[in-house]
Structures are given as C-alpha cells and as structure tokens.
ZAROFI-417137 format. One record per residue (C-alpha): residue in one letter; z, y, x. Coordinates in nm, 4 decimals. Last residue first. Example, Ala and Ser with C-alpha at 12.3 -4.5 7.8 and 13.67 -1.06 7.14 Angstrom:
! residues 2
R:residu:zz:yy:xx
R:s:0.7140:-0.1060:1.3670
R:a:0.7800:-0.4500:1.2300
END
This chain:
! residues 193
R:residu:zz:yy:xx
R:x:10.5836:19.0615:6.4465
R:x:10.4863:18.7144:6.4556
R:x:10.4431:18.6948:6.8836
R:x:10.2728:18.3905:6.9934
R:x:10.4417:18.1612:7.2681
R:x:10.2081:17.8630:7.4422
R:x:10.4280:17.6090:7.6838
R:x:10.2841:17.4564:8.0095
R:x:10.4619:17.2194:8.1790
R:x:10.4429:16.9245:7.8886
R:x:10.7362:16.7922:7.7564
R:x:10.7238:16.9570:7.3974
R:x:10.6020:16.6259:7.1556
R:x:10.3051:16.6238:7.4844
R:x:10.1891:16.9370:7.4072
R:x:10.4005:17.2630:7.4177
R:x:10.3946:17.5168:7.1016
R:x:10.6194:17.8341:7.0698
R:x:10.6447:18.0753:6.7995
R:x:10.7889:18.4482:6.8545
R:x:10.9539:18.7352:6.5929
R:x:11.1729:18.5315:6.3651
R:x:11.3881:18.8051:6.1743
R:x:11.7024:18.6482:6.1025
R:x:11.9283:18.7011:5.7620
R:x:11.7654:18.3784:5.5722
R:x:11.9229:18.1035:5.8233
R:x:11.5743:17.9378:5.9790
R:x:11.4653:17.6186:5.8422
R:x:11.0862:17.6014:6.0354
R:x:10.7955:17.4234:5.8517
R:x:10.4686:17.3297:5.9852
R:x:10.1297:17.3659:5.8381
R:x:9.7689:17.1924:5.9160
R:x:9.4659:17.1820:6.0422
R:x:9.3447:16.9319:6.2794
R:x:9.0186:16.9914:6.5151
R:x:8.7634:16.7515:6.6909
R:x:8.5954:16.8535:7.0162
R:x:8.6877:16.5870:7.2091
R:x:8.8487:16.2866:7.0260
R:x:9.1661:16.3922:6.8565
R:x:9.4495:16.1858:6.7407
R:x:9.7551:16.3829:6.5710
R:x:10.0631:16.2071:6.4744
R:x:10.3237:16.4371:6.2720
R:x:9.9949:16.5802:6.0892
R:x:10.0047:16.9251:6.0058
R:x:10.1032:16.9490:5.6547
R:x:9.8919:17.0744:5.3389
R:x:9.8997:17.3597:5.2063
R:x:10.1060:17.7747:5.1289
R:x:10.2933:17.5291:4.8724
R:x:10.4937:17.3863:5.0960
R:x:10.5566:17.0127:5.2196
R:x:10.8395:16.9684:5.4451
R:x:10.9377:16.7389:5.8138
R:x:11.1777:17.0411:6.0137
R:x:11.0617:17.2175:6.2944
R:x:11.2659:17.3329:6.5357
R:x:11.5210:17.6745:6.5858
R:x:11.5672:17.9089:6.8543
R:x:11.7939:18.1662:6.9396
R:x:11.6213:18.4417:7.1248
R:x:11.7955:18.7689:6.9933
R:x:11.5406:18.8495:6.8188
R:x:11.4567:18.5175:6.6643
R:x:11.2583:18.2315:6.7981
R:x:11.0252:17.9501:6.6598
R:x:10.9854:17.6159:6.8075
R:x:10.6826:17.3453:6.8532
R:x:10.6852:17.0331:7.0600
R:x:10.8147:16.8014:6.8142
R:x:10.5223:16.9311:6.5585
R:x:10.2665:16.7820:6.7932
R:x:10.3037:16.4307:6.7845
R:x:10.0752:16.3507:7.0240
R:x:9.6904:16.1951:7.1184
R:x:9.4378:16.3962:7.2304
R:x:9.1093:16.1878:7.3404
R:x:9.0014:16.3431:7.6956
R:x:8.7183:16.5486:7.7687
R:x:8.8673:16.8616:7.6772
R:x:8.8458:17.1064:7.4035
R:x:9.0140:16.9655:7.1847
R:x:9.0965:17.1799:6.8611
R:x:9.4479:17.2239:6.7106
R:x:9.4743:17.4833:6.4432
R:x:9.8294:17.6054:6.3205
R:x:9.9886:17.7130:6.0221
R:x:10.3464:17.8211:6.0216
R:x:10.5664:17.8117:5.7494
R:x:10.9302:17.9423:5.7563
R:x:11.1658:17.7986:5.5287
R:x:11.4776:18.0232:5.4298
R:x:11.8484:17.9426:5.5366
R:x:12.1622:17.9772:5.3649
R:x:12.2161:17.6562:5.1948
R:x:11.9737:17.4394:5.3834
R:x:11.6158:17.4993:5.2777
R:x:11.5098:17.3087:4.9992
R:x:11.3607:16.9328:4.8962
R:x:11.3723:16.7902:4.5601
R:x:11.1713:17.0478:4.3654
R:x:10.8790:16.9359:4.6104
R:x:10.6464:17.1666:4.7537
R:x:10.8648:17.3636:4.8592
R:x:10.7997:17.7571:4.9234
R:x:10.7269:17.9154:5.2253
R:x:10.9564:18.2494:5.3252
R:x:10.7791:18.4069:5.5278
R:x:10.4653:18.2005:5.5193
R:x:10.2295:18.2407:5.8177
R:x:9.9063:18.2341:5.9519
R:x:9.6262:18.1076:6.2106
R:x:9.8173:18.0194:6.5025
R:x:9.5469:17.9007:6.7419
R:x:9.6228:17.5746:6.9501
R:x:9.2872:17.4888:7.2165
R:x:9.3620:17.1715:7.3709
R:x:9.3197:17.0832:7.6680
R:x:9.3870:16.7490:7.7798
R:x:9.4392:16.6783:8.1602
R:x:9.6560:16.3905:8.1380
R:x:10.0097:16.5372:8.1653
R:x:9.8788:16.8087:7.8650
R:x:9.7352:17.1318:7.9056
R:x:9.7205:17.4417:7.6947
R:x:9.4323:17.6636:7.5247
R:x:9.5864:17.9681:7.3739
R:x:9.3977:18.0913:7.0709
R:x:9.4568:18.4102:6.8735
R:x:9.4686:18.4340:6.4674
R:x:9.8123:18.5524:6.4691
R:x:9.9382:18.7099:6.8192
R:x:9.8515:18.6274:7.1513
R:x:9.9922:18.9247:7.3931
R:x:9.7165:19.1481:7.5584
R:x:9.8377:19.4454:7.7912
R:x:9.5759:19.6739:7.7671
R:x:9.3872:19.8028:8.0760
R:x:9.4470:20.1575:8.1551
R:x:9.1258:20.3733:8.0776
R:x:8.9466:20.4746:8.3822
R:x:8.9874:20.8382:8.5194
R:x:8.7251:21.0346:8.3964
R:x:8.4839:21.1324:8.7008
R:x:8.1766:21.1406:8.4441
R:x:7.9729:20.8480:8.4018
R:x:7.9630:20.8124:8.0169
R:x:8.0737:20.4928:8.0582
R:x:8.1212:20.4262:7.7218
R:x:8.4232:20.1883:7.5790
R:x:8.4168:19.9854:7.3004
R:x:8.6636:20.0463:7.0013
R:x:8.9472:19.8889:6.8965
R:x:9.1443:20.0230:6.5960
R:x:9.0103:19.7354:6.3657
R:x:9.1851:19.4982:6.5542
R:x:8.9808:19.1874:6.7409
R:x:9.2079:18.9223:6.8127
R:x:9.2474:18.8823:7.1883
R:x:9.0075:18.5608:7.3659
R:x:9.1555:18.3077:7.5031
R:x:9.5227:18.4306:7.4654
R:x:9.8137:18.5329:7.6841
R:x:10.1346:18.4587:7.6383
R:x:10.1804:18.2073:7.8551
R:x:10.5161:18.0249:7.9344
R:x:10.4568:17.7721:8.2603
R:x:10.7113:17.4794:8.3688
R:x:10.6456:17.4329:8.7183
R:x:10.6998:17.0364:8.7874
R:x:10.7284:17.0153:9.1808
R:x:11.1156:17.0754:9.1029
R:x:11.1137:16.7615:8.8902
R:x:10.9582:16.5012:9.1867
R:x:11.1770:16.6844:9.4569
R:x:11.4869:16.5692:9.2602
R:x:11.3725:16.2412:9.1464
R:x:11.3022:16.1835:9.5050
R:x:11.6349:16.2746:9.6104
R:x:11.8317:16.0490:9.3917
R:x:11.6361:15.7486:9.5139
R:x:11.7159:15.8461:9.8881
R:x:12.1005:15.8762:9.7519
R:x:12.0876:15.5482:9.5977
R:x:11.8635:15.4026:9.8629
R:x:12.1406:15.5441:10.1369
R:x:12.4044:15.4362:9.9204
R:x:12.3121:15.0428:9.9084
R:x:12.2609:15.0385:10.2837
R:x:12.6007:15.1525:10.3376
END
C-alpha cells in the first residue's frame, strides 16, 4: 500500500511539474523590419481618429529574442532564404521528390549567460496546411552551415545556414526556432511568405 501511494504521489508531481511549464509561440519581433511603404505619422492635431495599430508578425530580417531553462537570451534573426538551395556536394540530394530549403539564421546572446546548444534540433519549418518538417545535416551553396554545437559567451553571434528536405509540391510559409535542441517553453515562428 505504501509502495502505491509514493508511486501515485510520484506520478502526481511529474504531473503538476509539466503543467507549470507554459509552452509560449511568439510571433512578434524586437523591433519590425522597416518596409519601404512605412511612413511616420504627424500629429497634425486635428480630431482625426487615430490610425489602427498594425499587427506586426516577424518576418525575414526580424529578431525574436527567446529564453532558454537557464535564463539565456538569445536574440535569433532569420536573415534569408534559399528556395530551393543547392548541394554543396554532388554526393548529397534531396530525397527523391523533395527540394532543400535553406534557411539562414543569426544567433546573438544577449544575456549574461554563456549559450551553449545544438540549435538546429530545435528548428522546424511548416507548410500551409501545417505539416512540419526538421532540419536535415547539408552543405549548400547559398554558405556555410550553422554550427550543430553553438557556444556563445555574451554578446557573441554565429552565422550560419540550415537545411530543410521538404517534398517539392509544398509551399513552406512559417519557420520555427526553440532553444535548448527545441525543449525550451518559448518557441520563435517567422512567416516566409
């Protein structure tokens, strides 16, 4: 009897311990991507009503700065894509049917904490209809990989591209990056249309 109550107690604490875990999807960046459309408002004092606030959703070239289990923040910016990316190597393709999709990101800490992960086993891309595919280890032509084991003291940046095998008839419209190789909280999305 004893035995099952610890057993069941046990089971119970793992159970409140997840559900206190909010997992977070933010779509919102640091600071928007200027467009050459936007201009900055007068006010010219009249009784105008105000203009309606813009929804902002990141997009390529915005930052989204996420947090790890210890604290770390790190600022992740997409900063472009190849649709389709080509192999580096003649001796590594796509699977038959699919396309590569490359994705370069930026990684700067802007903690106070070293960063340490494998950051390409946190990071998906989505189609339409929401299926969603993982990275895949490839070099491309568009440059050089993201590391598969990034270290970063504060304020240090890496560079670098990740691939996606995607089947060639989807449109991928949304990247996603979460620190800690993808089991942190708080997950990133950028649209790519």
């Amino acid at each position: 009897m004893r035995r099952h109550l610890a057993v069941t107690a046990a089971a119970i604490t793992a159970v409140l311990a997840l559900a206190a875990c909010e997992a977070e999807v933010t779509d919102t960046p640091d600071k928007p991507a200027a467009t050459s459309d936007e201009k900055p408002s007068k006010d010219t004092g009249s009784d105008a009503e105000p203009a309606e606030d813009k929804e902002t959703v990141a997009k390529v070239g915005d930052a989204i700065t996420l947090t790890g289990f210890e604290d770390e923040k790190i600022a992740v910016t997409v900063v472009k894509t190849a649709d389709p990316a080509q192999s580096k190597d003649e001796f590594f393709a796509p699977e038959p049917g699919n396309r590569w999709i490359g994705v370069q990101f930026q990684l700067t800490n802007t903690g106070k904490k070293a960063y340490q992960d494998s950051p390409t086993n946190g990071m998906q891309v989505a189609d339409e209809q929401g299926q969603m595919f993982q990275s895949t280890f490839a070099d491309i032509t568009a440059g050089p990989s993201l590391s598969a084991d990034v270290r970063l003291a504060p304020g240090a940046k890496a560079l670098g591209w990740v691939v996606f095998d995607v089947p060639k008839d989807i449109k991928i419209e949304q990247v996603q990056v979460a620190l800690n190789s993808g089991m942190a909280d708080q997950t990133g999305q950028w649209q790519l249309k």
